[in-house]
C-alpha positions in Angstrom: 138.2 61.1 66.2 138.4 62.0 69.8 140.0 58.3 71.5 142.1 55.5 70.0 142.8 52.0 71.4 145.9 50.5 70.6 146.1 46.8 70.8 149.7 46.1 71.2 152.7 43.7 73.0 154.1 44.3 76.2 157.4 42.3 75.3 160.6 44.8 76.0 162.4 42.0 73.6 161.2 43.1 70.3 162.7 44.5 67.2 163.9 48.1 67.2 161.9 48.9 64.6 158.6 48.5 66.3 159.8 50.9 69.2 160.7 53.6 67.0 157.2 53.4 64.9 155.4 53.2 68.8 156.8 56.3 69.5 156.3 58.0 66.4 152.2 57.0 66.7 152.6 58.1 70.7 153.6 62.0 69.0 151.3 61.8 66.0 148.5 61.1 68.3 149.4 63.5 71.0 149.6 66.0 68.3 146.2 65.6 67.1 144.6 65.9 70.1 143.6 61.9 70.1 143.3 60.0 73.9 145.0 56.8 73.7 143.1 54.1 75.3 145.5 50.8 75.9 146.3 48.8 78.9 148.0 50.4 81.3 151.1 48.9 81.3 154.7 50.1 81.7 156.4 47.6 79.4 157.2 47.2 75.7 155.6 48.4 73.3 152.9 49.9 75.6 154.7 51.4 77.1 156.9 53.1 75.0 153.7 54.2 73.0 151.8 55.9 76.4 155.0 57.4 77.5 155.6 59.0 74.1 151.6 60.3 74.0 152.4 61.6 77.9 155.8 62.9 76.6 154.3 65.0 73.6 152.0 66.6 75.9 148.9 63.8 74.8 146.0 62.4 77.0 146.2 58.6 78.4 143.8 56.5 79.9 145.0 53.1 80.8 142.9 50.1 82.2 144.8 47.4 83.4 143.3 44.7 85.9 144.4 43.9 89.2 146.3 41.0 88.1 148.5 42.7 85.9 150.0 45.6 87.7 152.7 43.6 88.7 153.7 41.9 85.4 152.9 44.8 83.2 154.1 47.3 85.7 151.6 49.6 85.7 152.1 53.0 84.4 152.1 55.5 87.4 152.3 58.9 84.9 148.9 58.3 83.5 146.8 61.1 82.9 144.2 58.5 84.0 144.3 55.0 85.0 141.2 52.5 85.9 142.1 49.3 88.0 139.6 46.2 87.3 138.9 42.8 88.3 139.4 41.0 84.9 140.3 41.1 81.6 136.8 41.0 80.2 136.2 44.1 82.6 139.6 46.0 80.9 138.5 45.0 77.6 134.9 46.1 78.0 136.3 49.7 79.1 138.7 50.1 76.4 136.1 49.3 74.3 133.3 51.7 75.6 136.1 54.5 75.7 137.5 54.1 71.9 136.1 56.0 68.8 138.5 53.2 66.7 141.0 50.6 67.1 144.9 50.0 66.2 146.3 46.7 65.6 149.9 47.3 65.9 152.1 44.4 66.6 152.3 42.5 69.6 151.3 38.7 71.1 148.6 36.7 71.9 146.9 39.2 74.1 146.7 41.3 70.9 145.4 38.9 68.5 142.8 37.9 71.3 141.8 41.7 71.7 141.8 42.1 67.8 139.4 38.8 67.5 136.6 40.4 69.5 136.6 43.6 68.2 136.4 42.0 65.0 133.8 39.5 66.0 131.6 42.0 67.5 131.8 43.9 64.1 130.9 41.0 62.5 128.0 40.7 64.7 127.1 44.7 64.0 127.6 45.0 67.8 129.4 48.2 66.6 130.2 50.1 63.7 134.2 51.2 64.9 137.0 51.6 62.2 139.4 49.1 62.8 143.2 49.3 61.5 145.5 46.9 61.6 149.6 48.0 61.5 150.7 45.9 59.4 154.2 47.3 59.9 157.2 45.4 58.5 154.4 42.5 57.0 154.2 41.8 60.8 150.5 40.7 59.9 151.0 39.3 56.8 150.2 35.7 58.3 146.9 37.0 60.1 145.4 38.9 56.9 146.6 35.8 55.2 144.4 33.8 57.4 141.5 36.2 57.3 141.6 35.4 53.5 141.4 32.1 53.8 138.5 32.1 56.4 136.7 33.5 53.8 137.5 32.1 51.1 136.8 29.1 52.7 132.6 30.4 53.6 133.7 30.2 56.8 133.3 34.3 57.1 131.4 36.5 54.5 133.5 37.9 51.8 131.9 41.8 53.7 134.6 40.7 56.7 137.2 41.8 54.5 135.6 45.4 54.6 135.3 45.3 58.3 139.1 46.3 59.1 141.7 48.3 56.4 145.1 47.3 56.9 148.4 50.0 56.7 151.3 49.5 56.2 153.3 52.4 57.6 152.9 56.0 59.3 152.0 57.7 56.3 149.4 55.4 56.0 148.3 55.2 59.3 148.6 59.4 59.6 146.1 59.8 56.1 143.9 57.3 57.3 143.7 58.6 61.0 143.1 62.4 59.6 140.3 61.0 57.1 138.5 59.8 60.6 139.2 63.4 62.3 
């Protein structure tokens, strides 16, 4: 496992709890020597979650688009940083550059980037481990709906094998050295 994309929010209004657990995976990723590959911003949980990777001596590269310096405030302490012209463009690099992805929680920008990923594995456009953070049952809804997707026929029952949800560092930390 050499790179890692974390999908996460860019809210600075969110519960404590998800800070402390973004800076926590910021260190344990540093630590092993894994590039985090997220969007380039300088705000919530992304980044609190670069900063701690820079912070702990780790390797960033960030893509944000042109669009969002401003509102995400780009992060100027990037070992690397890529400005592009849209979001498919930043989500197409982040792609290309990750060996897997993280779910952690966040907004609608999340879920969207979580829903390709996942689409493209179900079109065997790639072969990535996927993880979503379910941290404090923030997910509980989405895996929820997953479920019902296919229980429904509306997505083979082998979509529940294309992502492993966990719960907590621990979790996260066995799951990430399994990859290594």
């Amino acid at each position: 496992m050499r790179s890692i994309a974390v999908y996460c929010g860019s809210s600075n209004h969110v519960n404590s709890i998800y800070k402390n657990e973004a800076k926590r995976l910021g260190s344990l990723l540093a630590k092993h020597k894994i590039k985090l590959i997220y969007g380039g911003g300088n705000m919530g949980l992304m980044g609190i979650l670069a900063n701690s990777v820079l912070e702990s001596g780790g390797n960033v590269y960030g893509v944000i688009t042109e669009h969002l310096i401003d509102i995400e405030k780009k992060n100027d302490s990037l070992n690397n940083l890529k400005i592009v012209k849209t979001m498919h463009e930043r989500k197409m690099e982040m792609f290309m550059q990750a060996d897997c992805f993280v779910i952690f929680p966040g907004g609608i920008g999340t879920l969207e980037e979580f829903f390709e990923v996942y689409s493209w594995k179900q079109l065997r456009l790639h072969e990535k481990p996927i993880y979503i953070y379910n941290l404090n049952n923030f997910w509980d809804e989405l895996i929820n709906l997953i479920d019902r997707l296919i229980d429904e026929d509306f997505a083979g029952e082998k979509m529940k094998e294309a992502y492993k949800v966990v719960k907590n560092h621990s979790e996260l930390k066995k799951e990430l050295e399994i990859c290594e």
